[in-house]
C-alpha positions as a printed Julia matrix, in Angstrom:
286×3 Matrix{Float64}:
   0.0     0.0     0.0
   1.51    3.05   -1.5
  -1.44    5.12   -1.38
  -4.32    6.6     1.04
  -7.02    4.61    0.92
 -10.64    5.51    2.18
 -13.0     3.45    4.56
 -15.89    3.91    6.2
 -16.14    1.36    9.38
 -19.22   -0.64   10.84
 -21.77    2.21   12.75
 -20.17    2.61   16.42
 -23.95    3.22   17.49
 -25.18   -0.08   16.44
 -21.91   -1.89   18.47
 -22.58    0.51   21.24
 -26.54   -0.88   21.94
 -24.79   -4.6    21.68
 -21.67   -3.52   24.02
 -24.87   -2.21   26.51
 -26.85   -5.57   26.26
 -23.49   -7.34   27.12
 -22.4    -5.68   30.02
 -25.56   -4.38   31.37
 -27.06   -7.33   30.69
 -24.6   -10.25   31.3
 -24.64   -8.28   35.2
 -28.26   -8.56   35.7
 -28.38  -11.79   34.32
 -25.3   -12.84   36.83
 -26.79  -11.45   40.21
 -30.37  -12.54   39.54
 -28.73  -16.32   37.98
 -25.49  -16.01   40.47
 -23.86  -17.65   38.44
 -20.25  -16.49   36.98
 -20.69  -18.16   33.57
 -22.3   -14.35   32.58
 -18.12  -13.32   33.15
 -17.37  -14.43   29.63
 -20.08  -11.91   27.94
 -18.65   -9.32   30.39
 -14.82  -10.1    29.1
 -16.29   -9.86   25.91
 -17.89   -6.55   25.8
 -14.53   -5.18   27.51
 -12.82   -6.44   24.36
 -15.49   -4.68   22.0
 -15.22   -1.12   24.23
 -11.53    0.18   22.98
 -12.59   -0.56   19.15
 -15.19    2.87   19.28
 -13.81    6.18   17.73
 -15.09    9.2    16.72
 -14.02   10.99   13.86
 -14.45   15.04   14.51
 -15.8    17.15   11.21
 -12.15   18.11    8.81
 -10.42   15.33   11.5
  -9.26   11.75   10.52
  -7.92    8.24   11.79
  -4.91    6.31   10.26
  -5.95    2.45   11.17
  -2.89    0.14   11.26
  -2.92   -3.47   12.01
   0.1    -5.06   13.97
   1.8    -2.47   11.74
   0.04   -2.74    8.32
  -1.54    0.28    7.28
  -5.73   -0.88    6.6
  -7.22    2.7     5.38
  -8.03    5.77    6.67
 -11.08    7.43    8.28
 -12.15   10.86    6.88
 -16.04   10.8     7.35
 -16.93   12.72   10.46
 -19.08    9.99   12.79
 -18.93    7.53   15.43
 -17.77    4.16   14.13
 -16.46    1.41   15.39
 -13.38   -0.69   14.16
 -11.29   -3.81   14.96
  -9.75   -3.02   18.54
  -6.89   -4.61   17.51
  -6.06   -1.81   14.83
  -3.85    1.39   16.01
  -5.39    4.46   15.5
  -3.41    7.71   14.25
  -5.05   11.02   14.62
  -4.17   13.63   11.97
  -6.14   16.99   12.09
  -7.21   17.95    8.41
  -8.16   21.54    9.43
  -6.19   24.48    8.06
  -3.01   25.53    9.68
  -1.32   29.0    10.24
   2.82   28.66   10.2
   4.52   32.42   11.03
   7.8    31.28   10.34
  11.02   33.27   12.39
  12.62   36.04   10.77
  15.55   34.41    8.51
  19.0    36.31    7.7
  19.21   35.46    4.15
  20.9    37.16    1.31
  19.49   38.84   -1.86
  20.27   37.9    -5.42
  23.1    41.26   -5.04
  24.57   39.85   -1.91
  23.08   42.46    0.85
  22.15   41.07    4.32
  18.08   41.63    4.15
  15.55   39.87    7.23
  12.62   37.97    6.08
   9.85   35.81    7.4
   7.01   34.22    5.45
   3.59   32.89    6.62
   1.96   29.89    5.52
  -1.63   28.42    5.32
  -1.45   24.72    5.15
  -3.57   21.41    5.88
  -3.05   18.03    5.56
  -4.49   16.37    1.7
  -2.65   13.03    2.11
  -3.14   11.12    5.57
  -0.25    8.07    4.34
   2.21   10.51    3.04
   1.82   12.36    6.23
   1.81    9.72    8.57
   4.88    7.3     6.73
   6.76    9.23    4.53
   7.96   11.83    6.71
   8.82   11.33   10.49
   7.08   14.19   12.12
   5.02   16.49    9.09
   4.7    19.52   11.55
   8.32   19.8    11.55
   9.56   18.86    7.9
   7.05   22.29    7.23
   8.78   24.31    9.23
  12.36   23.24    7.75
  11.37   22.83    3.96
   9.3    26.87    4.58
  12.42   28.02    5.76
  14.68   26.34    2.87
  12.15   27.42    0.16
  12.06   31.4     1.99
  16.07   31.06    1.76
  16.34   30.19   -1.97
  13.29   32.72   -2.9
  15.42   35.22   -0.96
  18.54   34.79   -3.33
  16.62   34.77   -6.76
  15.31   38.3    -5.97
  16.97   41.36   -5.43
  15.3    43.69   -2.37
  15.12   46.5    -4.34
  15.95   48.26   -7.67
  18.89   50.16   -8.0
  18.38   52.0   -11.52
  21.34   54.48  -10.6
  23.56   50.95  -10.83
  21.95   49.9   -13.94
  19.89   47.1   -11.72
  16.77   47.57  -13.29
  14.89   43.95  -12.04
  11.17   43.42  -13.59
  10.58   41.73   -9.65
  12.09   42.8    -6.74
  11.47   41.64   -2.36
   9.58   44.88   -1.78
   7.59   46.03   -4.36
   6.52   42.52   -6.72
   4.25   41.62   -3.7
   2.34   39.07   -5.88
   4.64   38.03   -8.1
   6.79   37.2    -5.26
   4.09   35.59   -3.19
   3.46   32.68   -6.43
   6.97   32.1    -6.42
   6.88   30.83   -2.84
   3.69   29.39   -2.7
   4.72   27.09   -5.71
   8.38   26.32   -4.27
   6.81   25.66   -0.89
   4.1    23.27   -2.2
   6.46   21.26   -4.29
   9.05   20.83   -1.5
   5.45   19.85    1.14
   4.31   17.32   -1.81
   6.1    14.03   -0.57
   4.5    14.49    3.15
   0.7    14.77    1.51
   0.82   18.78    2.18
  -1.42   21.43    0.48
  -0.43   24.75    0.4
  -3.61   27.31    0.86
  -1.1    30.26    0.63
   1.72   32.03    1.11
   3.24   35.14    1.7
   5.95   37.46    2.89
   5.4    38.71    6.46
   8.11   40.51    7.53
  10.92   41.91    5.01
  13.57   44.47    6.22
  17.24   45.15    5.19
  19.68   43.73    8.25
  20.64   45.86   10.74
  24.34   46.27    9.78
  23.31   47.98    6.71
  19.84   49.74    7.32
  21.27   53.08    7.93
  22.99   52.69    4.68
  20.63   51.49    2.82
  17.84   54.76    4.36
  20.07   57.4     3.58
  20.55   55.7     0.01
  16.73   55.5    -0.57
  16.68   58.98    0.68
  19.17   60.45   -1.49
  17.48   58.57   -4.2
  14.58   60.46   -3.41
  16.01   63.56   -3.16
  17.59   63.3    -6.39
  14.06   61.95   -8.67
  12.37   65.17   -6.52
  15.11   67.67   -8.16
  14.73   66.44  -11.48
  10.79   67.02  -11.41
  11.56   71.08   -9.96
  14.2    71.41  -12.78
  12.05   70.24  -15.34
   8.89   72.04  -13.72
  11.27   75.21  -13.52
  12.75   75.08  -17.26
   9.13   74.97  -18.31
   8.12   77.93  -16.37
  10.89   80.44  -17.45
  10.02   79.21  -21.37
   6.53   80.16  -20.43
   7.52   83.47  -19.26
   9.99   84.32  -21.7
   7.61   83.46  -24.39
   4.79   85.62  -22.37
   6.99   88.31  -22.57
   7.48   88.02  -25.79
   4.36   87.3   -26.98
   2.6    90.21  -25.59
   5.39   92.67  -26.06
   5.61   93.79  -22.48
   9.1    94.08  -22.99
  12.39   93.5   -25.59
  15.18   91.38  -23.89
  18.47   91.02  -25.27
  20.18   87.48  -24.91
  22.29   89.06  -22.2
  19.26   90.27  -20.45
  17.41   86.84  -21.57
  20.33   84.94  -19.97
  20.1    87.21  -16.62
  16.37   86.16  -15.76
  16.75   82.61  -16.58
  19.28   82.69  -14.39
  17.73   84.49  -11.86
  14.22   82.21  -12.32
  16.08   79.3   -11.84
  17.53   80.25   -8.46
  14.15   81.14   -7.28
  12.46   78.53   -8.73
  14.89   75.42   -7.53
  16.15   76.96   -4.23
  15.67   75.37   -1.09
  14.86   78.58    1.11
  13.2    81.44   -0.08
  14.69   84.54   -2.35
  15.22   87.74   -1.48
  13.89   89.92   -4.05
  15.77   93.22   -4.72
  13.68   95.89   -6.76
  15.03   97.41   -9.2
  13.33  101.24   -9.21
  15.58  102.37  -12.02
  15.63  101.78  -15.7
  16.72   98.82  -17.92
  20.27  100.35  -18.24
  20.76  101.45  -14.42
């Protein structure tokens, strides 16, 4: 036997009324007989007692006999079963797994700290009760092996400054990321009867021994893509006014004079603090 197999055992209500006209019975029938022939029926109905179980809705039993696997138990009832068989209890409910925050390294080599969480549930009752020792724990290592090797195909972030422009990336390909884990998880979780409901990053952070470098990166970064929109917003602005000014004929600029209030729009325009204006109350030549 290779493979789960699926039974549905004898109604434990039906053994329970005979296990109650044994014992209850065999007892009356000794003290108003008195005699201990009536012991055998009791002996008997002790033997029947430890073959009940009761199967709990998305719960199961694994029935083995002297060490032969006979089926498994999936439909929620009370039954009753050979009390010679062992019987394995394997929960087929949904399971949360908030794994610990890994130090793994990203496809460029920096130190990042990541954690993933994981909805999972037993599909396979045999895989999970013979091919793998314990199945709570061989999810806990293979999520951890599958968050390390998802960790190095992915860089944290894009670096376009560097000429790392990645299509995915640890922070922002939230999705794309999240398949890529959930399909490396479930085929590492296949051989111990696992199904992966889902997974997803739940913690992701750069390491501490390069956080500060990597903020004041991302902030200079910032910085810089915020200059480039006020130059551009400022060139447009003075070719607005200069062709205002021209347009309307409010005044005649040479190129000196042209090249004097571009520069002087531009200061005013991309500064960080606010100009000083000085008024001119004079003419164009004083």
């Amino acid at each position: 036997m290779k493979e789960e197999k699926i039974i549905v055992p004898a109604n434990g209500y039906l053994m329970l009324l005979i296990f109650c006209i044994l014992f209850f019975g065999s007892i009356a029938a000794m003290i108003a007989l008195k005699t201990p022939i009536f012991l055998v029926t009791i002996l008997i109905s002790f033997f029947i007692a430890p073959g009940f179980i009761m199967v709990q809705p998305n719960g199961s039993r694994v029935l083995l006999l002297f060490g032969k696997y006979i089926g498994t138990v999936k439909k929620n009832g009370f039954y009753w079963v050979n009390p010679f068989y062992t019987k394995k209890k394997i929960s087929l409910r949904a399971r949360n797994f908030d794994s610990e925050r890994l130090k793994v390294n990203d496809k460029l080599g920096n130190p990042v700290m990541i954690s993933t969480i994981l909805v999972w549930r037993v599909k396979n009752t045999y895989k999970a009760a013979f091919d793998v020792d314990i199945y709570e724990n061989f999810v806990r290592v293979q999520t951890d092996a599958a968050v390390r090797k998802l960790a190095s195909m992915y860089p944290y972030d894009n670096f376009a400054d560097e000429g790392m422009d990645e299509d995915i990336t640890l922070r922002s390909s939230v999705n794309e990321v999240s398949t890529a884990l959930e399909k490396e998880i479930d085929e590492r979780l296949t051989i111990a009867g696992i199904e992966v409901l889902e997974a997803r990053i739940g913690y992701l952070a750069y390491a501490n021994e390069i956080a500060n470098a990597m903020l004041k990166r991302q902030q200079a970064t910032a910085i810089v893509a915020a200059r480039h929109k006020i130059v551009e917003g400022a060139v447009s602005m003075v070719e607005m006014a200069l062709n205002e000014l021209s347009k309307k004929n409010i005044v005649d600029l040479d190129d000196e004079r042209k090249a004097a209030m571009v520069s002087n729009l531009m200061v005013i325009l991309c500064g960080d603090k606010d100009a000083s204006p000085v008024l001119n109350t004079g003419t164009l030549n004083h």
